[in-house]
One Martini backbone bead per residue (centre of mass of N, CA, C, O) as a GRO file, in nm:
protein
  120
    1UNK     BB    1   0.097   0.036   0.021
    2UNK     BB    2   0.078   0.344   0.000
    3UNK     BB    3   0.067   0.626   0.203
    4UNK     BB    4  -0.219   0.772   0.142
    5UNK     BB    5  -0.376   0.512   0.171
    6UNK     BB    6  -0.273   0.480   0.473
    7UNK     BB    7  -0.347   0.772   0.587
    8UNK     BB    8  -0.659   0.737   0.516
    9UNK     BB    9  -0.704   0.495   0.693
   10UNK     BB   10  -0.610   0.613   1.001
   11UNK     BB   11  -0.798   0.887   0.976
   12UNK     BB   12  -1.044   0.709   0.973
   13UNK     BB   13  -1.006   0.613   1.253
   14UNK     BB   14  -0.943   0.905   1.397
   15UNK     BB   15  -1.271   0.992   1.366
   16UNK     BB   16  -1.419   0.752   1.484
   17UNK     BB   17  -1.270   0.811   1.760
   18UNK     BB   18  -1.390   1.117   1.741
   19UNK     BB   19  -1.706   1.038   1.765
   20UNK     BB   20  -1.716   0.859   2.002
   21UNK     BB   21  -1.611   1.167   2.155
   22UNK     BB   22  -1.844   1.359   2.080
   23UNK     BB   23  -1.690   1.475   1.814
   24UNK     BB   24  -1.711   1.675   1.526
   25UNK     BB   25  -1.665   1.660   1.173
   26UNK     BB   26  -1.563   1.917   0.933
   27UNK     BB   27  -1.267   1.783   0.825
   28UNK     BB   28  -1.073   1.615   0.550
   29UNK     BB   29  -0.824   1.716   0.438
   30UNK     BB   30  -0.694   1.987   0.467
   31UNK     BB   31  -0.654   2.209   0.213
   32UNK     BB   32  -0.342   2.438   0.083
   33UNK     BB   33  -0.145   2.552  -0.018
   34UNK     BB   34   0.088   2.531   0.261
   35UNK     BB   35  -0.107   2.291   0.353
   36UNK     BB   36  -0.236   2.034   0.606
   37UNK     BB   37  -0.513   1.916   0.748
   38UNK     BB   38  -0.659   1.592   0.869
   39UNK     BB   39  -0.835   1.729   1.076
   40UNK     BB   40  -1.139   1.911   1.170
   41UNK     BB   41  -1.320   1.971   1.475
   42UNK     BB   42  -1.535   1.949   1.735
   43UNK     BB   43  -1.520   2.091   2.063
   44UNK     BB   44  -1.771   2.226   2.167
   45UNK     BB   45  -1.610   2.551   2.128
   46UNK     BB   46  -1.371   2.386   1.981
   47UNK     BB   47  -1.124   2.408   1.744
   48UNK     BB   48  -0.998   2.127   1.541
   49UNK     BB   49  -0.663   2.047   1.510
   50UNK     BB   50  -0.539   1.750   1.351
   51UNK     BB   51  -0.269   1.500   1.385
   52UNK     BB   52  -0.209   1.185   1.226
   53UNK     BB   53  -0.019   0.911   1.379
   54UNK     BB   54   0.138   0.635   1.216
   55UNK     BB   55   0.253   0.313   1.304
   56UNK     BB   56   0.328  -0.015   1.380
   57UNK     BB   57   0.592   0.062   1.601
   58UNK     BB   58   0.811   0.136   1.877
   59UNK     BB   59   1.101   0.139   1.754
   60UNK     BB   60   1.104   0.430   1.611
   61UNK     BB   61   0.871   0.564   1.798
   62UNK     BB   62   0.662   0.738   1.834
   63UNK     BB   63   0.418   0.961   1.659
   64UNK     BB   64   0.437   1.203   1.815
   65UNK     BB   65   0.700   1.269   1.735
   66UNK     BB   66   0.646   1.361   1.413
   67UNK     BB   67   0.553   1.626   1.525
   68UNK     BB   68   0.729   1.906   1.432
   69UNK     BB   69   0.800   2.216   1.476
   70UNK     BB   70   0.766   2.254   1.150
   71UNK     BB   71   0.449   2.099   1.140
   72UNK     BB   72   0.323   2.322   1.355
   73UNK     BB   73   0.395   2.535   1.169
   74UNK     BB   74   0.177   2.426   0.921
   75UNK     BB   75  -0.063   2.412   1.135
   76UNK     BB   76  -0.089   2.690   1.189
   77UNK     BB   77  -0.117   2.832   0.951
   78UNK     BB   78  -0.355   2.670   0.843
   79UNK     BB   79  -0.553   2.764   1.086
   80UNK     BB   80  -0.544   3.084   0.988
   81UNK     BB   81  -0.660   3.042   0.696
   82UNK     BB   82  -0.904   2.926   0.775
   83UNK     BB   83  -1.029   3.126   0.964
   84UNK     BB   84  -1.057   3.308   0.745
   85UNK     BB   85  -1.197   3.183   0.513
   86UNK     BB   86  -1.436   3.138   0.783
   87UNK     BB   87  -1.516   3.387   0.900
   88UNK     BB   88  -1.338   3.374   1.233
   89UNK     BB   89  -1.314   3.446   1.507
   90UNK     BB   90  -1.022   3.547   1.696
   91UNK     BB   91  -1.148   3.424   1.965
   92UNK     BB   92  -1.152   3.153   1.873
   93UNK     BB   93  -1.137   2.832   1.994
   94UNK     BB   94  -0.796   2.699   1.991
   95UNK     BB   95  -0.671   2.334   1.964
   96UNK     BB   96  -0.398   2.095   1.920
   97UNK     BB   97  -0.382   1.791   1.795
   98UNK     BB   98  -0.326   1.452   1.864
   99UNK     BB   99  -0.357   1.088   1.686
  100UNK     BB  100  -0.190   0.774   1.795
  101UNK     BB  101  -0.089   0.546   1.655
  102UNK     BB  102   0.016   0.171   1.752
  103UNK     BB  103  -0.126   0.021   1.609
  104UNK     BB  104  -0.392  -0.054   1.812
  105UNK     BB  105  -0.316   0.186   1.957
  106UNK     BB  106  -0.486   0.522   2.069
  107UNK     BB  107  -0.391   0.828   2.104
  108UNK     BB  108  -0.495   1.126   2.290
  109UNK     BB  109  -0.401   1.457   2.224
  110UNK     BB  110  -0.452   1.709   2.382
  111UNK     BB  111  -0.280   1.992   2.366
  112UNK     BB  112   0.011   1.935   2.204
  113UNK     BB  113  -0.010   2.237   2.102
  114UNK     BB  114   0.122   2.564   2.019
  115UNK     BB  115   0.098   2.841   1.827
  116UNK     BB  116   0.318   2.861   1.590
  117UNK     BB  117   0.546   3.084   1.498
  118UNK     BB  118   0.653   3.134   1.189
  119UNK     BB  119   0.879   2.963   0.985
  120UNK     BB  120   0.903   2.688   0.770
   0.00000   0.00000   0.00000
C-alpha cells in the first residue's frame, strides 16, 4: 500500500475514534497552498485542527514525536488560513491535538501544542 492510501486509513480510524467521543468532524484532509491539515472538529466551543500520526510499532519512536516544530508550524500557518477563509472570530477558541496510532493502540493527546508562530 502507498502512504497516502495508508494515511487516509488511519485518518478515517481517528475521525471514528474521535466521532465516539462526540466531536463533530468538520473537514478531513484540509488542504491549502501552505499545506494540509489532517481533521478539524469541534469539541464543544473549541474547534480542533489534529494531526494523525501511525506507525505500525514503537521500534522507531511514538508517533507523536514526528509532529516537528516545523509539522506544528505548517498546522499553525494553515490553521490561521481556515479561520480567514471562514470568517471565523480570532477570539475562537482553538486547539492543536494529535491522534497516535501505534498498532492497534491510538492515543488522544488533546493541547499537544500550541500555535507556533514563524516561517516553516
Amino acid at each position: 500500500m502507498n502512504k497516502r492510501i495508508v494515511g487516509t486509513k488511519y485518518e478515517q480510524i481517528a475521525a471514528d475514534f474521535l466521532k465516539q467521543k462526540n466531536l463533530q468532524i468538520l473537514e478531513m484532509n484540509y488542504r491549502c497552498r501552505a499545506g494540509e491539515i489532517d481533521l478539524i472538529v469541534r469539541d464543544g466551543n473549541y474547534l480542533v485542527f489534529v494531526e494523525v500520526k501511525y506507525r505500525s510499532t514503537d521500534k522507531n519512536g511514538y508517533p507523536e514525536e514526528a509532529v516537528t516544530k516545523k509539522k506544528q508550524k505548517i498546522i499553525s500557518f494553515v490553521s490561521k488560513y481556515y479561520c480567514f477563509s471562514h470568517n471565523l472570530s480570532e477570539t475562537t477558541p482553538i486547539r492543536f491535538d494529535v491522534v497516535s496510532i501505534c498498532g492497534t493502540r491510538i492515543r488522544w493527546l488533546k493541547h499537544a501544542f500550541d500555535f507556533q508562530y514563524g516561517f516553516f
